[in-house]
N, CA and C of each residue as an Amber inpcrd file, in Angstrom:
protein
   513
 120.9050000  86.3680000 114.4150000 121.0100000  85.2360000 115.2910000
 120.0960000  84.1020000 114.8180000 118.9620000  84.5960000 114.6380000
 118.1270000  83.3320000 114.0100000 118.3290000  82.3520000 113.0120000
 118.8510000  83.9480000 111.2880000 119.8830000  82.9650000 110.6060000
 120.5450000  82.0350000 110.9530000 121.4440000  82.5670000 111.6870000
 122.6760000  81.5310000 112.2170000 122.1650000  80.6860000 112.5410000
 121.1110000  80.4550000 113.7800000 120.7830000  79.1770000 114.0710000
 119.7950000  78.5730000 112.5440000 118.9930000  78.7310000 112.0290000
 118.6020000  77.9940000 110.8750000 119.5810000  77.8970000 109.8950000
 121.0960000  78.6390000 109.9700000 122.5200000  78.0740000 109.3050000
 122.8510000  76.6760000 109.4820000 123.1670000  76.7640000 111.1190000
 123.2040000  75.6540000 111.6420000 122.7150000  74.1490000 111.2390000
 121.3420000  74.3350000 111.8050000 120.4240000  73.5030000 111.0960000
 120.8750000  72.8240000 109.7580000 120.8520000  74.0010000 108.5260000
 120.9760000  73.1900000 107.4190000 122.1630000  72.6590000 107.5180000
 123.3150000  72.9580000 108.3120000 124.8980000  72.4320000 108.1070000
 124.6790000  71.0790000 108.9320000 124.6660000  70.8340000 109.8580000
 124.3860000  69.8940000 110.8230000 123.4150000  69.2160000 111.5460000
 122.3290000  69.7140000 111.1720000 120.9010000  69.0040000 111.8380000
 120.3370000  69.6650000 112.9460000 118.9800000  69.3720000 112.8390000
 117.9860000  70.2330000 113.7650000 118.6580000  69.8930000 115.2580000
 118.8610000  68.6890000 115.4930000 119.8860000  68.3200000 116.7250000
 120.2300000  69.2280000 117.6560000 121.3930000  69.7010000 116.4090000
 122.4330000  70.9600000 116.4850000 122.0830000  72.1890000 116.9530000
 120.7120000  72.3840000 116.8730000 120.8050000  74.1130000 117.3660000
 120.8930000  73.4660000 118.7500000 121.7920000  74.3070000 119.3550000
 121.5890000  74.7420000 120.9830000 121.8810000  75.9770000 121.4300000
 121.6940000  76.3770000 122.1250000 122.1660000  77.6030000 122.7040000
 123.7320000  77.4850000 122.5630000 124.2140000  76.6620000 123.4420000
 125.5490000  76.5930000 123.1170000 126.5730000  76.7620000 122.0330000
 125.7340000  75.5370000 121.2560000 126.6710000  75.9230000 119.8060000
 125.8940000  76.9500000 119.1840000 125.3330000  77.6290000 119.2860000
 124.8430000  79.2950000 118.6360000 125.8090000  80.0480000 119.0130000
 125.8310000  80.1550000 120.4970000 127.1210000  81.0270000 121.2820000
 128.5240000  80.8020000 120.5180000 128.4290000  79.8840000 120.7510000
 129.6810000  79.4230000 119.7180000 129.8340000  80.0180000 118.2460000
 128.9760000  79.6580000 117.2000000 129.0610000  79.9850000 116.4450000
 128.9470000  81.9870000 115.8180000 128.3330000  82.5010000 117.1300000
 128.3770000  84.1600000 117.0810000 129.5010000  84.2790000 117.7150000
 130.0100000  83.5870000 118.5200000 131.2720000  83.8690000 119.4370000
 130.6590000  84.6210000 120.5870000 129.6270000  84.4010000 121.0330000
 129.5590000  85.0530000 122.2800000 128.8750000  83.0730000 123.2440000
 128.9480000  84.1590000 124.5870000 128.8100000  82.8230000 125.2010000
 127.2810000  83.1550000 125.4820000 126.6150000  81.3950000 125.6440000
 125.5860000  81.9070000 125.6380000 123.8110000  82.2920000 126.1440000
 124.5900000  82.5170000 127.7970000 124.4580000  83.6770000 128.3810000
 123.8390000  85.2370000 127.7570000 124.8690000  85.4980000 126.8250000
 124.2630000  86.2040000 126.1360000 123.3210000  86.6620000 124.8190000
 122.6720000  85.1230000 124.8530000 121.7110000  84.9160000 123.9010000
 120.6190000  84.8940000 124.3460000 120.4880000  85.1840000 125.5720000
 119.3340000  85.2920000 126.4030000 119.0170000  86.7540000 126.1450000
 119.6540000  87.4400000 125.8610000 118.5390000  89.0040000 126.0300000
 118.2630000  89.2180000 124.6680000 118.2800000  88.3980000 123.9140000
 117.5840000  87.9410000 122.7030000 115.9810000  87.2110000 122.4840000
 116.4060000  86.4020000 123.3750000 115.6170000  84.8500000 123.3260000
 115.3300000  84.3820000 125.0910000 114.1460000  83.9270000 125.0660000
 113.9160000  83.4870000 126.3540000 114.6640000  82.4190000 126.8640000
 114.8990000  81.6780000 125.7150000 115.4160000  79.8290000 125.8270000
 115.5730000  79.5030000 124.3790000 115.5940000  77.9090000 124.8530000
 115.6260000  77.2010000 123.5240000 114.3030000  77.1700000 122.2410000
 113.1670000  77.3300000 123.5180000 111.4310000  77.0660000 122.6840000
 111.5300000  78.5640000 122.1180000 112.0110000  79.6530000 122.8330000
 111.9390000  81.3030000 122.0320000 112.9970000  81.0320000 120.5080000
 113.8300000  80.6150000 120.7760000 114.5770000  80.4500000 119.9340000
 113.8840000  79.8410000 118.7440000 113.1440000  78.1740000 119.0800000
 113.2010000  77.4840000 117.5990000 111.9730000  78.4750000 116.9040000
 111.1060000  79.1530000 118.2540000 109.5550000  80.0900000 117.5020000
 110.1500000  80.7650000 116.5540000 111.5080000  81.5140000 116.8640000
 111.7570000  82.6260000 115.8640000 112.3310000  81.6490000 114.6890000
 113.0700000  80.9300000 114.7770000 113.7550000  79.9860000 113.7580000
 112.3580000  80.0480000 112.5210000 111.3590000  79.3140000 113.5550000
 109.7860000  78.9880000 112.8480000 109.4560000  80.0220000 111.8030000
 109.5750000  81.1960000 112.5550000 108.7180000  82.4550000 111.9630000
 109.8640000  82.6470000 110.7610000 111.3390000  82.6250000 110.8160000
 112.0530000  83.3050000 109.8600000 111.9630000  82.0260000 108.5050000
 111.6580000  81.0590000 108.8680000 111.1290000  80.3300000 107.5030000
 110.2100000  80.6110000 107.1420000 108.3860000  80.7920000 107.9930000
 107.4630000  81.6180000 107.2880000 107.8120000  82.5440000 106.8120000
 108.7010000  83.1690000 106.7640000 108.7420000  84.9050000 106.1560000
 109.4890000  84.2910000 104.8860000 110.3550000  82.6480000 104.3450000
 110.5060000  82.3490000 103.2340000 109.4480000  82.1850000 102.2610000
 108.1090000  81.8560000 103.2920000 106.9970000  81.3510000 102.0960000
 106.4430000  82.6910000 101.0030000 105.6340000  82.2840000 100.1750000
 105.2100000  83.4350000  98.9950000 103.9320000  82.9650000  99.4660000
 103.2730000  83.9780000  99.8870000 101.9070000  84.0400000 100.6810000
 101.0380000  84.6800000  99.2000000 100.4930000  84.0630000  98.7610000
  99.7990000  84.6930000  97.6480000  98.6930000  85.5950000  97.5750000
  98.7920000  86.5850000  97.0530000  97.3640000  87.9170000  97.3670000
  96.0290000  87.2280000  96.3660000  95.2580000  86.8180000  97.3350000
  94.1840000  86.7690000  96.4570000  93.9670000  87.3510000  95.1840000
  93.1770000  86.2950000  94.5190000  93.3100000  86.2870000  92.9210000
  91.6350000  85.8520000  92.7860000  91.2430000  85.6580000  93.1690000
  89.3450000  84.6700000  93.3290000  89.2420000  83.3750000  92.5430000
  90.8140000  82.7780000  92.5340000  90.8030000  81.4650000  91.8600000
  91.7230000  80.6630000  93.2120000  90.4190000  79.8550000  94.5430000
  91.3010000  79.7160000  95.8530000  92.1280000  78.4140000  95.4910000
  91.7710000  77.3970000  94.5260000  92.7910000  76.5780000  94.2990000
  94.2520000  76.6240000  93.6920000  94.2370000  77.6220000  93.0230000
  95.2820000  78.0920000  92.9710000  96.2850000  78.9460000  93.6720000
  95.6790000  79.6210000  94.6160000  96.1540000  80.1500000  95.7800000
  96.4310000  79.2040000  96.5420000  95.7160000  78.2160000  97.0940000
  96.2710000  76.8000000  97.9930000  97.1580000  76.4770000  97.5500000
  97.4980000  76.0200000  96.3740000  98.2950000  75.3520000  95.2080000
  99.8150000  76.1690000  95.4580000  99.5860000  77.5040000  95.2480000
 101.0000000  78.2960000  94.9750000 101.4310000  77.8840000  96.2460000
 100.7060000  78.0200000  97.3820000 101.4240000  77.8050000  99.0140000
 101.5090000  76.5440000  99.7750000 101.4090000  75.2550000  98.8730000
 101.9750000  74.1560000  98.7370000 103.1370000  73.8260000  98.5800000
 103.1280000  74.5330000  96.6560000 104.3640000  74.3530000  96.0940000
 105.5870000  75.5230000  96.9080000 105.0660000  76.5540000  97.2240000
 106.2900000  77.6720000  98.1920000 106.6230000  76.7990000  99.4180000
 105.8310000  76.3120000  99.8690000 106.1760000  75.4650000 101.2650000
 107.3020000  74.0110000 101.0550000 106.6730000  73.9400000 100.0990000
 107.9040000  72.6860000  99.2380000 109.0980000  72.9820000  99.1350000
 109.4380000  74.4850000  98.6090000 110.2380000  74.8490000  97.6920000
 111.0980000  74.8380000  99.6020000 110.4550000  75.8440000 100.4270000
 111.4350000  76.3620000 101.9290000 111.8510000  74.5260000 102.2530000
 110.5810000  73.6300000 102.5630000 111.0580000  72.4170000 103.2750000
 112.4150000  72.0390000 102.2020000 112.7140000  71.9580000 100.7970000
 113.2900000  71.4190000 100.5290000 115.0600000  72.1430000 100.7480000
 114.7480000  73.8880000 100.6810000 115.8940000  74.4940000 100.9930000
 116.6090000  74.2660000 102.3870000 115.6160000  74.1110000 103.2250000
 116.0970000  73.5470000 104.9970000 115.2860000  72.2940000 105.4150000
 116.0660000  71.0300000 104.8100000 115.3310000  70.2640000 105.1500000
 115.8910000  69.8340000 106.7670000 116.4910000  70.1920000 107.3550000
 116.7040000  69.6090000 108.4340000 116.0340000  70.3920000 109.6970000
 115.4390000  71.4650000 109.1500000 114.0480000  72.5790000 109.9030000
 113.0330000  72.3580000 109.8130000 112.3320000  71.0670000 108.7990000
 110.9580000  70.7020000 108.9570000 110.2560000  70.4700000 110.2020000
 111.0410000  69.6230000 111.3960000 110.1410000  69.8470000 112.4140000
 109.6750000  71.5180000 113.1960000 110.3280000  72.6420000 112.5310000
 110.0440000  74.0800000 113.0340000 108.3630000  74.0290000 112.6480000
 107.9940000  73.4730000 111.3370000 107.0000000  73.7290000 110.6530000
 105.7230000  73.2940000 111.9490000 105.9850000  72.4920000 112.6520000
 105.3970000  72.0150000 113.9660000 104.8250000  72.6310000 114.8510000
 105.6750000  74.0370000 114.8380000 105.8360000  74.6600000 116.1080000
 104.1180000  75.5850000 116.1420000 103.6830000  75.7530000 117.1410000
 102.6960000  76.6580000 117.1680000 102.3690000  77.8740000 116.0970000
 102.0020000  78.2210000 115.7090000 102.2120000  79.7890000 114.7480000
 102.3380000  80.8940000 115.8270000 103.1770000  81.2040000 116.0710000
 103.2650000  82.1250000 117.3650000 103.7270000  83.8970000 116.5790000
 104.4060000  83.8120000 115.6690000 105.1650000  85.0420000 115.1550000
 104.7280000  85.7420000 114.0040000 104.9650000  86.7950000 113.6920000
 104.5700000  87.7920000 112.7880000 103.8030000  87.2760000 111.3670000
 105.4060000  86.7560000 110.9950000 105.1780000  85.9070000 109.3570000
 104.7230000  84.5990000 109.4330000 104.3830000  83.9480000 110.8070000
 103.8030000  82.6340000 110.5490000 101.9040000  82.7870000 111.2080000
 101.9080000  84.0780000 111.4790000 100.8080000  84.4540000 111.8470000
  99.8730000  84.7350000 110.3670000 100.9670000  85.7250000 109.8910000
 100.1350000  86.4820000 108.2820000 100.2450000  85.1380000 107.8090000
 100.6600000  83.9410000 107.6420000 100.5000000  83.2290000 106.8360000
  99.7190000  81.9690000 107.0960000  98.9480000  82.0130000 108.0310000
  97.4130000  81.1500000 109.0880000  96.5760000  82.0930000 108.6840000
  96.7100000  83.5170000 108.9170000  95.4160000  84.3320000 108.2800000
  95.1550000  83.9030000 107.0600000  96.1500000  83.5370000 105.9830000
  96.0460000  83.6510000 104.7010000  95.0690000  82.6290000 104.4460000
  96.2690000  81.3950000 104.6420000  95.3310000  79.8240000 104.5710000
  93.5860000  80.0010000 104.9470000  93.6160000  80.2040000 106.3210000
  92.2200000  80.4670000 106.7570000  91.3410000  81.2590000 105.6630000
  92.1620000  82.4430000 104.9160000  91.1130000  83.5670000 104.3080000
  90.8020000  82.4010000 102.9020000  92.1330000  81.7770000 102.1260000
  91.7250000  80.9460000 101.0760000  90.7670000  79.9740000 101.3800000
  90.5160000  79.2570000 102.2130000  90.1350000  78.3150000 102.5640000
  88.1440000  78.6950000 102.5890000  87.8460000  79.7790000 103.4720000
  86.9070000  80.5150000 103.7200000  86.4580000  81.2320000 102.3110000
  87.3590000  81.5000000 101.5260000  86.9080000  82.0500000  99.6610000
  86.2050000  81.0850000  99.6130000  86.9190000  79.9210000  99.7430000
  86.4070000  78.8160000  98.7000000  85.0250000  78.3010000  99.5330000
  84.5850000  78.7240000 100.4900000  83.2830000  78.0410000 100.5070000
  83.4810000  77.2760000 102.2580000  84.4100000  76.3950000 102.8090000
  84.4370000  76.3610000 104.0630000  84.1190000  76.8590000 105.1840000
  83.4270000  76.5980000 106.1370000  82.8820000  77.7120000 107.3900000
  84.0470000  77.7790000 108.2000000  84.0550000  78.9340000 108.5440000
  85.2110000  79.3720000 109.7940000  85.9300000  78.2970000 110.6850000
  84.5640000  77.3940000 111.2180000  85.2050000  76.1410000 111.9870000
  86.2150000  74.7080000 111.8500000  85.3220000  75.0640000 109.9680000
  85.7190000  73.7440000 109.3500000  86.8280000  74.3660000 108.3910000
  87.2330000  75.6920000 107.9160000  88.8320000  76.1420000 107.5260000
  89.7870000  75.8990000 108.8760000  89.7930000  76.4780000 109.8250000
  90.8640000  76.1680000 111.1840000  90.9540000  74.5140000 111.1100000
  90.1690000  73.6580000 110.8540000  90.1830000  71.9050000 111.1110000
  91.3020000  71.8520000 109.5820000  90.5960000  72.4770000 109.1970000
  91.4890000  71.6440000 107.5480000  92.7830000  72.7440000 107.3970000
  92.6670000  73.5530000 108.5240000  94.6960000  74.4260000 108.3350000
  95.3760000  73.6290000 108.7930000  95.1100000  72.3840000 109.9960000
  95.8310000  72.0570000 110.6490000  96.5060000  70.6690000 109.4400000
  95.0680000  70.3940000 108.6330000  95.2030000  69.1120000 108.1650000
  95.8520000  69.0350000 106.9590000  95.6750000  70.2870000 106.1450000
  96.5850000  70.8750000 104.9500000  97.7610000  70.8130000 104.9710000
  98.4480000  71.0820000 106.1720000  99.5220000  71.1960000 106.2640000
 100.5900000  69.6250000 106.8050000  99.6970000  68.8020000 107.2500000
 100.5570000  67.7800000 107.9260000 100.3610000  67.0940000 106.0610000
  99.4550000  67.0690000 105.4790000  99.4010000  66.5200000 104.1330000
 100.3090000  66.9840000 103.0350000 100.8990000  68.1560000 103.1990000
 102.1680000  68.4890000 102.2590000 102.5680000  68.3310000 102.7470000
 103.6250000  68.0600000 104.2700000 104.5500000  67.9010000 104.9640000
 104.6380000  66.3250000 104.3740000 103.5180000  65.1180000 104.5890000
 103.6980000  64.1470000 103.7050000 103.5740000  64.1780000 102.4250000
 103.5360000  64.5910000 101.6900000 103.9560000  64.7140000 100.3230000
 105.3440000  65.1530000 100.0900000 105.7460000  66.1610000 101.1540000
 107.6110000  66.3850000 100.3110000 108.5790000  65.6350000 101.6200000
 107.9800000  65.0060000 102.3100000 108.9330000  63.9060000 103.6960000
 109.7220000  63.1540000 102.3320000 108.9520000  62.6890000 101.3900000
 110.1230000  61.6680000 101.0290000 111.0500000  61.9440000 100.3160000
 111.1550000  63.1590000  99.6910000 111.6440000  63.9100000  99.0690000
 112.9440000  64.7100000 100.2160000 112.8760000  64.8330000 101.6780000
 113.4510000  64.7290000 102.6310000 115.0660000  64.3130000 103.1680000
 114.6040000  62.8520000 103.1960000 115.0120000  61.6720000 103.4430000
 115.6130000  61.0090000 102.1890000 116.9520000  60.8450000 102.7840000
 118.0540000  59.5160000 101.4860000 117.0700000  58.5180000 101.0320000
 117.2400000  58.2080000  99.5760000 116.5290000  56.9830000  99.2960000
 116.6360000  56.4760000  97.8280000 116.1230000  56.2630000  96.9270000
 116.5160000  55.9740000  96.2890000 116.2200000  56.6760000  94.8230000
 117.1720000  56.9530000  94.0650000 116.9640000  58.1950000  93.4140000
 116.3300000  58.3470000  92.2200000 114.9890000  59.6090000  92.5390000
 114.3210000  59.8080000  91.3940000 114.4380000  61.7300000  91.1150000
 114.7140000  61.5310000  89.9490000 114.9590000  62.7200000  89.2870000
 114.4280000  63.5950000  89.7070000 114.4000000  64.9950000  89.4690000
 113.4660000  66.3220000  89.9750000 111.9740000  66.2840000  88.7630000
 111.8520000  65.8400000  87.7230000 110.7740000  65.8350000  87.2060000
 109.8910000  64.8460000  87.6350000 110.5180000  63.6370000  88.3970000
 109.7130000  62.9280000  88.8050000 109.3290000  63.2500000  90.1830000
 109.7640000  63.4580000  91.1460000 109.3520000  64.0800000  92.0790000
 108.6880000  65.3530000  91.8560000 108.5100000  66.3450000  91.2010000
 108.0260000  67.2760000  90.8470000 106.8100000  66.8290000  90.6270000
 106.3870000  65.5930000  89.1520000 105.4330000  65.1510000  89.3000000
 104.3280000  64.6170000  90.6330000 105.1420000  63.7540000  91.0570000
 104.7820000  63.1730000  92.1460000 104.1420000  64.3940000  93.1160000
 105.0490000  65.1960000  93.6070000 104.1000000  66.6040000  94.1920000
 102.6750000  66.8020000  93.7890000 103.0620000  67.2410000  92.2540000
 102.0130000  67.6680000  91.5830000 100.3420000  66.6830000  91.7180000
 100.5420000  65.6930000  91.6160000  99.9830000  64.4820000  91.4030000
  99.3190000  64.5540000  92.8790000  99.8800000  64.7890000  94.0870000
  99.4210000  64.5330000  95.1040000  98.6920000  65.7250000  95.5470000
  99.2570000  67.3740000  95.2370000  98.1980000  68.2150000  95.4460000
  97.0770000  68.1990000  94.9590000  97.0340000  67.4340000  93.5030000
  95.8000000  67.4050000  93.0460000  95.0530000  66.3710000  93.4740000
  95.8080000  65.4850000  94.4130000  94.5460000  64.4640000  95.1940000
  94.1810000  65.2600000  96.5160000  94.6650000  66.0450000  96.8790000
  93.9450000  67.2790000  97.8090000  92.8190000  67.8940000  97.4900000
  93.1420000  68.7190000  96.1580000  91.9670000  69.6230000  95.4040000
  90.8440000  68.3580000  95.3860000  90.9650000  67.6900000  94.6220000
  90.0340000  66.5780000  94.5140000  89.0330000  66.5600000  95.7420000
  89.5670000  66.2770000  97.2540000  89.6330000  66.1500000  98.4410000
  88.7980000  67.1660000  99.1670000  89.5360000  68.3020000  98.6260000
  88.6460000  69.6100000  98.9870000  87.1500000  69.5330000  98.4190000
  87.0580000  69.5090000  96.7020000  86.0320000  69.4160000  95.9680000
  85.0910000  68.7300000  96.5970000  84.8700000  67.2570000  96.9100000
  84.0950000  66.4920000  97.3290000  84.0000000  67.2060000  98.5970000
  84.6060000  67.4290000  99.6910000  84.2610000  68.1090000 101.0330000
  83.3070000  69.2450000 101.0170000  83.3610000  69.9560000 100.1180000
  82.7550000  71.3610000  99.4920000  81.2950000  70.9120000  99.1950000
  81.6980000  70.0110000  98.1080000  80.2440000  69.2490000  98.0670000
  79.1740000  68.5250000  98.8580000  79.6050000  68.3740000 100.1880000
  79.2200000  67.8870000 101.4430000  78.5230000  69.1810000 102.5770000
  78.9960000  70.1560000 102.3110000  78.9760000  70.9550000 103.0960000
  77.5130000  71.8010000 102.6130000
């Protein structure tokens, strides 16, 4: 069911999920998507969580920029496969795989030298900062190749690391 509704999504737009047209699209009415799902907010959580379970959560390696790095570029790779599910990325971390993957961030973040208080400040902030880095990549516009956008990614995580570095150095 979740598939289906993040099917949806990519066919027609985040809009599009409703209960209704889910029912529709399982063929049941939907009524009976309730002993599934509480509502619509149970619904998009799981939507949420079944894209975290797309990301590649990387097992520590004791090199944390590169661990940040891989779960940038994995987060890139899901926003760009469902781009019309980016606002899920929003949603609270409420579920299994979007849980293991807040532990993770937090544990990289905390390798590298951050205190407990100040990794939770910069999970929240990590993430709205790749969300702007692949938005334009998103959105119709005007067309630049995959090596250039690739670059462009690249180019901008490393004004993060940068970002981090000096913060590190503050601390």
């Amino acid at each position: 069911m979740l598939g289906t509704g993040l099917a949806l999504a990519d066919e027609a737009g985040f809009a599009a999920v409703t209960l209704r047209r889910l029912g529709d699209r399982l063929g049941v009415t939907p009524m009976a998507l309730y002993r599934h799902v509480a509502g619509k907010d149970d619904l998009l959580d799981g939507m949420a969580d079944l894209l975290y379970a797309e990301l590649d959560v990387p097992e520590p390696t004791g090199d944390w920029w590169e661990e940040l790095a891989a779960l940038a570029r994995s987060t890139r790779r899901v926003l760009l496969a469902h781009p019309a599910a980016a606002p899920l990325f929003s949603r609270p971390l409420s579920g299994p795989n979007s849980l293991r993957l807040g532990d993770a961030l937090l544990g990289i973040l905390q390798r590298a030298g951050f205190y407990p208080a100040e990794a939770e400040e910069l999970h929240e902030q990590l993430s709205g900062m790749v969300f702007a880095l692949v938005a334009p990549e998103l959105h119709p516009g005007p067309h630049r190749g995959r090596r250039a956008r690739d670059a462009a990614f690249e180019r901008g995580i490393e004004l993060l690391h940068a970002g981090l570095l000096a913060r590190l150095g503050r601390t």
